[in-house]
N, C-alpha and C positions, 0 to 999 in steps of 0.2 A: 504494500500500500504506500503510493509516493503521499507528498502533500498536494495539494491542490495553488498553492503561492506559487508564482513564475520566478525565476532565476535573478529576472533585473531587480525583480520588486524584495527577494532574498538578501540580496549584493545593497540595497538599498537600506537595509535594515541593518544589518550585518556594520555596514558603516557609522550607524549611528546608536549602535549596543554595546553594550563590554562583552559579548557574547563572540564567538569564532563564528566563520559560515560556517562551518561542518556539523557544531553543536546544534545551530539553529537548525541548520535541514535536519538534524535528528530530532531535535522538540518540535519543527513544524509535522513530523512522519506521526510522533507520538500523539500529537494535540489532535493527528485526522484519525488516529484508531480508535480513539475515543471520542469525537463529534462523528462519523459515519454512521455510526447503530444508530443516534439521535438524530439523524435527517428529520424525520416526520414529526419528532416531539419538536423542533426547533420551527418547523412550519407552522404550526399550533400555538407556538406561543409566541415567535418575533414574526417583526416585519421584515419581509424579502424585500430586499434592496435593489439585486440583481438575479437573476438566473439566466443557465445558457444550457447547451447540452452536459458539462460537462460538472458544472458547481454551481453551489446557489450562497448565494451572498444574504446575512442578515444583519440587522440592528438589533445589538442585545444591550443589557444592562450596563454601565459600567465598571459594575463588581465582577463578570461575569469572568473576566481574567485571573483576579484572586479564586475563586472560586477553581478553576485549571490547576492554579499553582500548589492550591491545597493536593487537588485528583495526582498530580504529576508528580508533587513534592519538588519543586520548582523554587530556584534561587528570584528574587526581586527583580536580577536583573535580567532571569532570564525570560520571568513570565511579561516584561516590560519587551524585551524584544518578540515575544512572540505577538503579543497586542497591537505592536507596531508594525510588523509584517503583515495582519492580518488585515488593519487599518488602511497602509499604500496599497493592498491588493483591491480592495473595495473602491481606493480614490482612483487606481487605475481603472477599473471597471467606468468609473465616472465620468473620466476624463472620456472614455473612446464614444460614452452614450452621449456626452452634451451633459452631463450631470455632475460633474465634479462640484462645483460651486455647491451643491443640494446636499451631495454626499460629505461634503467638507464641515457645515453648518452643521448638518445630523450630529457626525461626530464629534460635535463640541458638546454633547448634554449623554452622548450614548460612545457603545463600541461597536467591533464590525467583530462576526466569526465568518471564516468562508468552507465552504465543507466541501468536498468535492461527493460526486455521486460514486 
């Protein structure tokens, strides 16, 4: 099971974490084995952001990170990079629809999860 984040948007985070790319692609792999079984409880209770064939993007809580960190046993700074990964892959999604400005503003009050199918 890979993650569902793109490489730039990876390398993008990666830049701005005390985290290694390496680690982060292993917390991004980890964080989808554990949101994949929850696709449908996540339909249920966030707003889809985006969807395409292949991932579907939500607005969740802003605890909803801490909450990972507890599931994963995750350092601050690592559930901080994964939050931020998860976040530029949503503002990517934004960017290509004409919606970044929307998606940028959302996640000033919320966070993003992006799950892949």
């Amino acid at each position: 099971m890979s993650s569902p984040i793109e490489g730039q948007v990876v390398l993008l985070a990666t830049a701005k974490a005390s985290v290694t790319g390496d680690r982060l692609f292993s917390l991004l792999e980890e964080a989808q084995r554990i949101l994949e079984p929850d696709l449908e409880s996540y339909r249920r209770r966030y707003e889809l952001a985006h969807e395409d064939d292949d991932i579907c993007c939500f607005f969740v809580p802003t605890d909803h990170w801490k909450e990972m960190e507890k599931n994963l046993g995750l350092e601050r700074r690592e559930r901080d990079a994964l939050e931020r990964a998860h976040e530029e892959q949503l503002k990517r999604f934004g960017k290509r629809e004409g919606r970044r400005e929307e998606f940028e503003t959302a996640l000033d009050v919320r966070s993003a999860a992006v799950i892949g199918k």
